[in-house]
N, C-alpha and C positions, 0 to 999 in steps of 0.2 A: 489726190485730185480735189479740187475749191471748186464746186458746183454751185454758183446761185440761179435760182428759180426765181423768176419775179410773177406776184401772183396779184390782180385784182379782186373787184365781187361778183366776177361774171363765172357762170357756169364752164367755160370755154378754157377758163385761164385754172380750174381747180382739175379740168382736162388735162392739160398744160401739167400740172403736177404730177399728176398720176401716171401720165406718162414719162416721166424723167425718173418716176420712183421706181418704176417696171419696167424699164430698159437700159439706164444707166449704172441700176444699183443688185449687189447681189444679194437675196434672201437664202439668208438661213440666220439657225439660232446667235450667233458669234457675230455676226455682220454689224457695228457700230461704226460710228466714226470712228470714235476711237483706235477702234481695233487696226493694226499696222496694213497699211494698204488697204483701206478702205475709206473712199469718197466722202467728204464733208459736204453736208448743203447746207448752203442757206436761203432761205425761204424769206425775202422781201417783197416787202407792202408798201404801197407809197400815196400818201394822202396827200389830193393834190391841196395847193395851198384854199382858203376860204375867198369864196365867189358872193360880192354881196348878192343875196338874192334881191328878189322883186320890191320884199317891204322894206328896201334899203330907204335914205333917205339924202336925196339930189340936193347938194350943195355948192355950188357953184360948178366949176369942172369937175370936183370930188366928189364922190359917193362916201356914203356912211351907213353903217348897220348900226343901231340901235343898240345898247349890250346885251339885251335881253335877246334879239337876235343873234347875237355873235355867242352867246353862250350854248345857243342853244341849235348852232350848225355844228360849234364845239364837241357839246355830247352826243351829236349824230355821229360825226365822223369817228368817235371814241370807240361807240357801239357797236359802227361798221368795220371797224380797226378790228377791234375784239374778235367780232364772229368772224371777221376772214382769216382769224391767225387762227380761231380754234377749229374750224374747218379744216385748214391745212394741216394743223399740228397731227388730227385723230384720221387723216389720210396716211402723213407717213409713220402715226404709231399702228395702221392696219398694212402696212409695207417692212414693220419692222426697223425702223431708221427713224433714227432720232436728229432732226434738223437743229441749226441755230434758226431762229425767229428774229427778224427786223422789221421796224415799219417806222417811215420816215417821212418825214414831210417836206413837199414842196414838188418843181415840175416834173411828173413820171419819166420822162425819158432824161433828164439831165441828172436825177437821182440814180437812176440805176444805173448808170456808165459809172456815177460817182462808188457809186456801192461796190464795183466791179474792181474798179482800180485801188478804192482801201480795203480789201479782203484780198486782191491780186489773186483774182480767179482764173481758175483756167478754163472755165465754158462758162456762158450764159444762156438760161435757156429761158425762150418767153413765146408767147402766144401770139396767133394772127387772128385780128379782130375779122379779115375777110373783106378789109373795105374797100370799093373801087379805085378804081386809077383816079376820078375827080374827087372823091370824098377825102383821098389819101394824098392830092394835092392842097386841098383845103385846109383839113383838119390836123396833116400830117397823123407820121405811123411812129406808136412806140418801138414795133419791132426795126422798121427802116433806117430809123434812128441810131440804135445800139448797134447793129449791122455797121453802120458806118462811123461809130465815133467808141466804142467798146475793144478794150485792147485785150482782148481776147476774142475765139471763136464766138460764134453765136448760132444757136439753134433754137428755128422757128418752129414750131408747132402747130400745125394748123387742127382746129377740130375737126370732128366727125360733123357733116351736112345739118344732122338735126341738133346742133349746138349752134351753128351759126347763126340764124336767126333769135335765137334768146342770150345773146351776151347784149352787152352794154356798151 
């Protein structure tokens, strides 16, 4: 079984892992991917693409980041890449499972459908940020999303109450 996790930098979403590590997968010494009949994960990250910010600079209809900005949302997003993959990695090496790791760039929810169908999974498992009915008509839901365009199952995960309030 092709298990991908897709994970953010919110507390809720490394939730989200832990739970898929503890209920989907079994522990003991032998338990690898590898090993025959047993679950592959893959653990994806998705950097949304670069927002100019505020010190962008208004040029007619078009916006421009300076490159010294643009480098330097660059190495943000590199370092926020980083520590979310090593987060996750030293969860399932405390679960005994060795994941693949990806993280890709551009819109989270058209990315991970896309991730889903070239790995040709058989579950997707993702996080509910918990957002209401207007905020989730507004802002639109990554899990709502996959739910309806992910060719495979999908299981939502909701947090624990004192998680909701400190995701992202």
């Amino acid at each position: 079984m092709k298990v991908l996790v897709a994970i953010d930098e919110s507390e809720g979403s490394m939730y989200t892992l832990q739970w898929a590590l503890e209920n989907l997968f079994f522990h003991h010494e032998a338990a690898t991917p590898a090993a025959e009949g047993s679950p592959v994960i893959t653990v994806v990250h998705v950097q949304p693409h670069f927002q100019p910010p505020h010190t962008a600079i208004p040029v007619g209809p078009v916006i421009f980041a300076t490159p010294a900005v643009m480098d330097s949302v660059k190495k943000a997003q590199e370092e926020s890449a980083s520590e979310v993959v090593a987060r996750a990695t030293k969860l399932c090496e405390q679960h005994m499972v060795k994941p693949e790791m990806m993280v890709i760039r551009g819109n989270p929810k058209e990315m991970i459908v896309e991730a889903v169908e070239d790995m040709n999974a058989d579950l997707l498992v993702v996080g509910s940020r918990g957002l209401g009915q207007i905020k989730r008509a507004f802002l639109g839901s990554v899990s709502d999303y996959c739910v309806h365009h992910a060719k495979c199952p999908v299981l939502i995960v909701r947090p624990p109450k004192h998680l909701k309030h400190s995701n992202k």
